[in-house]
Backbone as ProteinMPNN parsed JSONL, in Angstrom:
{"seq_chain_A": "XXXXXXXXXXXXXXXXXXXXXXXXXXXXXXXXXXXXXXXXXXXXXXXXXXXXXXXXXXXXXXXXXXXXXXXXXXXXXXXXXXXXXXXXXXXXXXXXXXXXXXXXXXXXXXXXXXXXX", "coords_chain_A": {"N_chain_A": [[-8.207, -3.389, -17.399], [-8.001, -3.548, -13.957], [-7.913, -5.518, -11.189], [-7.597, -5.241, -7.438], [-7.139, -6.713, -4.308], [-6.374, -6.728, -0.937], [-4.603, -7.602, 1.756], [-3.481, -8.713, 4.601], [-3.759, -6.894, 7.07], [-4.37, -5.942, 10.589], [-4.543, -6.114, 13.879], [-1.889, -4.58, 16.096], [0.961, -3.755, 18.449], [2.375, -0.8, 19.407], [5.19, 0.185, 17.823], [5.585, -2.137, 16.919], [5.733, -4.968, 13.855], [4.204, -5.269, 10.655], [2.948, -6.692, 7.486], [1.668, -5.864, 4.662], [0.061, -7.307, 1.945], [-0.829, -6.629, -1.685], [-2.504, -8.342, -4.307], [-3.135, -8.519, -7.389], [-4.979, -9.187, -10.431], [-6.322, -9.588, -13.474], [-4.987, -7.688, -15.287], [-2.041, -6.77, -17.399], [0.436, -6.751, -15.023], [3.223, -5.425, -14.843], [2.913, -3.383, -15.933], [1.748, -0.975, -14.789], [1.951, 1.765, -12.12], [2.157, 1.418, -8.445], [0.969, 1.998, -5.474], [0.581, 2.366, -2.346], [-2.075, 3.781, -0.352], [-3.84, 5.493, 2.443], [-6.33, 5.691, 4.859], [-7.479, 7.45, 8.536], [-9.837, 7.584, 10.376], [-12.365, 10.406, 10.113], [-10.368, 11.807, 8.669], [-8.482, 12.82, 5.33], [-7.639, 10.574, 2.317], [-4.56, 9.221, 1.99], [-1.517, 9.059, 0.129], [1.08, 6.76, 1.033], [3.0, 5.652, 0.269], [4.784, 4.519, -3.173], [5.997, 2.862, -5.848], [6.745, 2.633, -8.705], [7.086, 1.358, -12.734], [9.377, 1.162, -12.929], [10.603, 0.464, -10.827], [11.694, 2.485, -9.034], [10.994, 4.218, -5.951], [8.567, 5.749, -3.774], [7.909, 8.046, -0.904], [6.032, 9.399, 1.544], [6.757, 11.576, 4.555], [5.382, 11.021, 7.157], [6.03, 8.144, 6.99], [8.593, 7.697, 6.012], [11.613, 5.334, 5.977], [10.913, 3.84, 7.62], [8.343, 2.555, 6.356], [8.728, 0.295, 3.808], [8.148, -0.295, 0.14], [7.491, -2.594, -2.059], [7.751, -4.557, -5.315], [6.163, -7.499, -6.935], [6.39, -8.751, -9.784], [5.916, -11.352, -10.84], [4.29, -12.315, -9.25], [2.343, -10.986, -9.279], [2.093, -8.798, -7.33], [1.812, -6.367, -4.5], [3.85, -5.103, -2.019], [3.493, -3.414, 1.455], [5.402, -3.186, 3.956], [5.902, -2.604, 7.088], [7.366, -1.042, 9.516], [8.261, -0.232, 13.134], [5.957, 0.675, 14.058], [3.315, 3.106, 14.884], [0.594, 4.623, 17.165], [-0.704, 6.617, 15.402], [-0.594, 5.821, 12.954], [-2.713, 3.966, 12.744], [-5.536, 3.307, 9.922], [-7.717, 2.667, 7.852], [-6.107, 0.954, 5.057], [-5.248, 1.343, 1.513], [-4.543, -0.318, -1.119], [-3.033, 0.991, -4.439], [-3.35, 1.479, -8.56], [-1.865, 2.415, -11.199], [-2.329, 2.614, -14.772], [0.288, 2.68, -16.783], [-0.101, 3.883, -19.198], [-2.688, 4.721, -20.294], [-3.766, 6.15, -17.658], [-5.452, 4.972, -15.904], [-7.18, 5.046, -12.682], [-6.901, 2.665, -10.041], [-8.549, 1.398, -7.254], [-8.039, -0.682, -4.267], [-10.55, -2.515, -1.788], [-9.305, -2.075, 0.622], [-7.781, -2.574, 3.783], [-7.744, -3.304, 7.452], [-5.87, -1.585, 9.812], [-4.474, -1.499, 12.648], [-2.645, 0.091, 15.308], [-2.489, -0.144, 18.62], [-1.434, 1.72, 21.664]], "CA_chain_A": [[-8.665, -3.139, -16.043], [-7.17, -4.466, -12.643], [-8.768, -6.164, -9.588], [-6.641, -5.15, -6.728], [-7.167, -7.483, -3.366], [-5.334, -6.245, 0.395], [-4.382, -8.247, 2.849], [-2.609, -8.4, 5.419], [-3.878, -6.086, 8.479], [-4.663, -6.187, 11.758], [-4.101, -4.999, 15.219], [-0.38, -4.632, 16.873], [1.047, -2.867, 19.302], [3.055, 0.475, 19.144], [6.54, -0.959, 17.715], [5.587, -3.558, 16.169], [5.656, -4.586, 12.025], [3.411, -5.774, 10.215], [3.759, -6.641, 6.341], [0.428, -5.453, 3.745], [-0.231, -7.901, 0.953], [-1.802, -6.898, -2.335], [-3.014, -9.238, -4.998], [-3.568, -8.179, -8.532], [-5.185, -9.674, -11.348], [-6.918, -9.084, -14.782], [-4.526, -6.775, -16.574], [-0.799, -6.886, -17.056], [0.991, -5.806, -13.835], [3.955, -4.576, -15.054], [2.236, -1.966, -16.945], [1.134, -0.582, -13.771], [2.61, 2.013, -10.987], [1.301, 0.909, -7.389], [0.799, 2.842, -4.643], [-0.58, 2.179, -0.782], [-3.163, 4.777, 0.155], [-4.459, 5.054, 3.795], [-7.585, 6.536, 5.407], [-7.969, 7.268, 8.618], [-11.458, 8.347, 10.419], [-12.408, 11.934, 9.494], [-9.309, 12.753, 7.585], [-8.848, 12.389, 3.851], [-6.977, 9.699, 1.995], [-3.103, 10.052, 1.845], [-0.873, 8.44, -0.146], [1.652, 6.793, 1.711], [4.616, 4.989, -0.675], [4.592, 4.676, -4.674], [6.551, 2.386, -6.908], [6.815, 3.053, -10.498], [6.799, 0.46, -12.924], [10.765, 0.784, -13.304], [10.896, -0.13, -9.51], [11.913, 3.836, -8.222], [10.096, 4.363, -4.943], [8.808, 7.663, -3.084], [7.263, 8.045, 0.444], [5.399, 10.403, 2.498], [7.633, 12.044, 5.06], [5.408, 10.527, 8.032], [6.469, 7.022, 6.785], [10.446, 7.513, 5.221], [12.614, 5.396, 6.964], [10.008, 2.966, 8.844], [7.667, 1.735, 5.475], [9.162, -0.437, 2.68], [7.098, -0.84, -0.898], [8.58, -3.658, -3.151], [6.74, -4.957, -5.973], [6.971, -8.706, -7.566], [5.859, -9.167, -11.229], [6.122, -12.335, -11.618], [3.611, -13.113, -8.549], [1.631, -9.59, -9.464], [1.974, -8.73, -6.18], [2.709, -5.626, -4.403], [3.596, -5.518, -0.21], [4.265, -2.599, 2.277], [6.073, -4.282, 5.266], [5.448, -1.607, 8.397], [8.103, -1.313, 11.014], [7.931, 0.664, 13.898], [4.516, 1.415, 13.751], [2.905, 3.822, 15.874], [-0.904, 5.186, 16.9], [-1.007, 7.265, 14.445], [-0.243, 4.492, 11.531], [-3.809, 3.474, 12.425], [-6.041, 3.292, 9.232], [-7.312, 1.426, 6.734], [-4.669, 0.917, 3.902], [-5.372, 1.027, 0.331], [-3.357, -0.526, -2.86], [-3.45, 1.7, -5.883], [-2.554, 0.79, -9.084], [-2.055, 3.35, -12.273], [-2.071, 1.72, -15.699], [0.867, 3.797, -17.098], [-0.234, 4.515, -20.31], [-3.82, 5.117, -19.763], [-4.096, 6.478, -16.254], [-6.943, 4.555, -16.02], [-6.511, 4.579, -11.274], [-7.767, 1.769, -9.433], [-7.783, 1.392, -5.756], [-8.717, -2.104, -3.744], [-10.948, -2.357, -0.968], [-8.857, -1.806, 2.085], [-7.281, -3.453, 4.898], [-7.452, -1.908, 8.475], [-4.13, -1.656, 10.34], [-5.107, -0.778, 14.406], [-1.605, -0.057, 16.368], [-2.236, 0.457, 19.86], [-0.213, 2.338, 22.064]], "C_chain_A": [[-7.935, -4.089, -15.102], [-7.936, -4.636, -11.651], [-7.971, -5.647, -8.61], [-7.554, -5.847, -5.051], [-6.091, -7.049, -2.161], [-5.864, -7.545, 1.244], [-3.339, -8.439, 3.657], [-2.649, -7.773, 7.373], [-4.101, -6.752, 9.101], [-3.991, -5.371, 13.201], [-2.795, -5.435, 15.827], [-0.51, -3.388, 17.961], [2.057, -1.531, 18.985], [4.292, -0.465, 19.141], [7.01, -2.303, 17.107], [5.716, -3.322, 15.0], [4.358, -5.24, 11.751], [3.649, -5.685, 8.426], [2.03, -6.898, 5.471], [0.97, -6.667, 2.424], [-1.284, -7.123, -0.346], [-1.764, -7.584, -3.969], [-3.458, -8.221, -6.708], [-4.029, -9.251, -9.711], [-6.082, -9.093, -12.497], [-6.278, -8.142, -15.794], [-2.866, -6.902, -16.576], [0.101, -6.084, -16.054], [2.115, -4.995, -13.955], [3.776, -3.294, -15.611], [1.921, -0.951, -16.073], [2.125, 0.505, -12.796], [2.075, 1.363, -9.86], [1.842, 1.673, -6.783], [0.059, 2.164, -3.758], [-0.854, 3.841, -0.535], [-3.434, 4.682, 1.339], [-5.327, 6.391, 3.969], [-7.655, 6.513, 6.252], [-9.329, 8.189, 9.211], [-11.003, 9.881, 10.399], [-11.035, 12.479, 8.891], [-9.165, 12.15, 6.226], [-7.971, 11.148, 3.434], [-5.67, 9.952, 1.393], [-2.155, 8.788, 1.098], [0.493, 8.171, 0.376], [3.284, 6.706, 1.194], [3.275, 4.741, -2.201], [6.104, 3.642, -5.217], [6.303, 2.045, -8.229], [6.993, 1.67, -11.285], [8.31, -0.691, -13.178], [11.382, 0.543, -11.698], [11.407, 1.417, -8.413], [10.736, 3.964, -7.293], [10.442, 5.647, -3.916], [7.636, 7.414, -1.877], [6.743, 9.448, 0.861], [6.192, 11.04, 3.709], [7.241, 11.144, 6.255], [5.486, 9.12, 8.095], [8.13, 6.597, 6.454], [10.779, 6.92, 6.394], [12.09, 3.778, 7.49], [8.974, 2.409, 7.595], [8.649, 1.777, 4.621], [8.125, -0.627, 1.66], [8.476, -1.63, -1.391], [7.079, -4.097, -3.865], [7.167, -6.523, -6.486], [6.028, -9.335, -8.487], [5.403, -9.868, -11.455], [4.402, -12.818, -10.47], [2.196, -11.497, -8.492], [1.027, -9.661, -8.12], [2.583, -7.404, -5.765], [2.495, -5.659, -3.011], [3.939, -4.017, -0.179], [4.442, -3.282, 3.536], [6.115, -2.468, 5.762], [6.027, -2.108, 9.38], [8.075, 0.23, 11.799], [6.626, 1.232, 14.33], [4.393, 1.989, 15.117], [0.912, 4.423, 15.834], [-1.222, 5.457, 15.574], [-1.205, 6.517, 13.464], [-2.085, 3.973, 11.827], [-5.07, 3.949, 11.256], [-6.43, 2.412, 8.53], [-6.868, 1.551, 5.122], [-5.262, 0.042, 3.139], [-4.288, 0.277, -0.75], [-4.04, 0.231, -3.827], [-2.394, 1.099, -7.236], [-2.862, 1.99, -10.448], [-1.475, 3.137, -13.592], [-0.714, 3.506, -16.343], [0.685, 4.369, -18.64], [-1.478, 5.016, -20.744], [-3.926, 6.343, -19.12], [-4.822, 6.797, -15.658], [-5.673, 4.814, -13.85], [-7.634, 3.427, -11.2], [-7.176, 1.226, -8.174], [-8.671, -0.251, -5.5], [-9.781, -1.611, -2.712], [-10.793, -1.893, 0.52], [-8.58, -2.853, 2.855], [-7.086, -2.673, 5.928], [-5.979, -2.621, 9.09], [-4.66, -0.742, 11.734], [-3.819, -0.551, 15.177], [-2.151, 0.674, 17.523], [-0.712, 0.768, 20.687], [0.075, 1.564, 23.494]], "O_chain_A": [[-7.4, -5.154, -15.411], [-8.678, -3.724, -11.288], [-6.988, -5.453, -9.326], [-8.635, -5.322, -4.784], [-4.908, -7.041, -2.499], [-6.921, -8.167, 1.353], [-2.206, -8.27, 3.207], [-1.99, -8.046, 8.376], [-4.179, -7.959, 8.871], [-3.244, -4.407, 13.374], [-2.625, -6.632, 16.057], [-1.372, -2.558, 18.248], [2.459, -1.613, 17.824], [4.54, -1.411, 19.887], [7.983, -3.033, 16.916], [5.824, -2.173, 14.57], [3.594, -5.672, 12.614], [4.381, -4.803, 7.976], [1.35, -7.909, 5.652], [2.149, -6.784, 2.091], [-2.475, -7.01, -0.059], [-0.881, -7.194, -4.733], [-4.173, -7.22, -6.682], [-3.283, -10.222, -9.838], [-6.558, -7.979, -12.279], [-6.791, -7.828, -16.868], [-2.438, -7.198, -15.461], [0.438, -4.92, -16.267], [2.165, -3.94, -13.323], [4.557, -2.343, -15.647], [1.786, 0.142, -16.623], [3.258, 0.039, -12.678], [1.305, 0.484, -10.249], [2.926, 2.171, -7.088], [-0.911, 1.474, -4.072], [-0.067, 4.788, -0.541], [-3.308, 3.5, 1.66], [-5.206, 7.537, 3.535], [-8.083, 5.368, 6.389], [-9.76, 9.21, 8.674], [-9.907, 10.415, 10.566], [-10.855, 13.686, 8.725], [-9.682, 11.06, 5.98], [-7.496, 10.606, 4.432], [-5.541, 10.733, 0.449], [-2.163, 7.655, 1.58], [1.265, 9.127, 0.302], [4.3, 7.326, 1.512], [2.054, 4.744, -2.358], [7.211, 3.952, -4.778], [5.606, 1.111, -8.624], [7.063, 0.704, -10.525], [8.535, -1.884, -13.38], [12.595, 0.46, -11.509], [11.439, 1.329, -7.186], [9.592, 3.843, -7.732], [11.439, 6.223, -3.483], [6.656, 6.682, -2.012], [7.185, 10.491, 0.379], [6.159, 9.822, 3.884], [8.146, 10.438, 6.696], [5.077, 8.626, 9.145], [8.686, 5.51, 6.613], [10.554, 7.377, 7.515], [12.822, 2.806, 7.676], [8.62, 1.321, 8.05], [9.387, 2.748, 4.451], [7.089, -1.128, 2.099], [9.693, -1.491, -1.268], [5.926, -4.071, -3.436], [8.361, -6.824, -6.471], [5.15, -10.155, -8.218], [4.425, -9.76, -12.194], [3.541, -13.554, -10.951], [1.368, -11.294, -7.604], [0.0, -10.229, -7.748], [3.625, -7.049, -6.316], [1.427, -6.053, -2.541], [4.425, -3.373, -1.109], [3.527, -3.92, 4.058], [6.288, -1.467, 5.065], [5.711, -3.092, 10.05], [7.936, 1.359, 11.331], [6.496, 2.285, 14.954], [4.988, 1.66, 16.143], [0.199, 4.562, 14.84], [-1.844, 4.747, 14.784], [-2.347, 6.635, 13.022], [-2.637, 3.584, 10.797], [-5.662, 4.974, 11.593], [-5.786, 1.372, 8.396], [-7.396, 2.241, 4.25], [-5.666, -1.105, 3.328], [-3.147, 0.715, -0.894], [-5.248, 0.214, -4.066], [-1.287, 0.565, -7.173], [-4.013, 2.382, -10.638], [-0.279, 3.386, -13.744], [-0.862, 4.727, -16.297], [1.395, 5.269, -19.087], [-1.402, 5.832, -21.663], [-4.122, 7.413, -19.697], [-5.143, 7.829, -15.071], [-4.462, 4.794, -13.633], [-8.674, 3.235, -11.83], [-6.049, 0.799, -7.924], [-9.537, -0.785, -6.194], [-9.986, -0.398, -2.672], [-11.636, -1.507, 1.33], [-9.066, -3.967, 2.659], [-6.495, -1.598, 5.825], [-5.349, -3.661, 8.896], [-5.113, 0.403, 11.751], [-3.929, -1.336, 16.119], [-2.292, 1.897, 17.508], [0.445, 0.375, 20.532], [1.076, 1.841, 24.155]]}, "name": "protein", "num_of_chains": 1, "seq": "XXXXXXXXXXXXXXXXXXXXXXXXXXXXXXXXXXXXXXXXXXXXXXXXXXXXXXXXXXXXXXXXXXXXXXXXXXXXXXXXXXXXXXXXXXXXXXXXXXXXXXXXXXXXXXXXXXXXX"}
């Protein structure tokens, strides 16, 4: 099993970055894909970026370009750094994590992310 911990958010302005922290512990991280998730009000939960455990990374169309995932093993850590942001980008942003041989999921608690315009 995995703990997963976010941090990072908060409120910017349209244009700005901002760079998501999340924290893992209790199971071996490399073993793991990760994924950021975001929610926000009344619409469902969308997965935004994905990196695999062999480091290949895949995006959402309304992020390519403008979100970065990177992962770092050693500090079982995984970020999305957020440039450009815009309204819309407002939610609060999950870490997922999918044991790859299992596929046991496990999401964190959230972090909100507010860009005004």
């Amino acid at each position: 099993q995995v703990q997963l911990v976010e941090s990072g958010g908060g409120l910017v302005q349209a244009g700005e970055s901002l760079r998501l922290s999340c924290a893992a512990s209790g199971s071996i991280f490399s073993m793991y894909h990760l994924g950021w998730g975001r929610q926000a009000p009344g619409n469902q939960r969308e997965l935004v970026a994905g990196i695999s455990s062999g480091g290949t990374t895949n995006y959402a169309n309304s992020v390519k370009g403008r979100f970065t995932i990177s992962r770092d093993n050693a500090k079982n850590t995984v970020y999305l750094q957020m440039n450009s942001l815009k309204p819309e980008d407002t939610a609060v942003y999950y870490c997922t994590a999918v044991n790859m041989k299992t596929s046991d999921e496990y999401w964190g608690q959230g972090t909100q992310v507010t860009v005004s315009s």
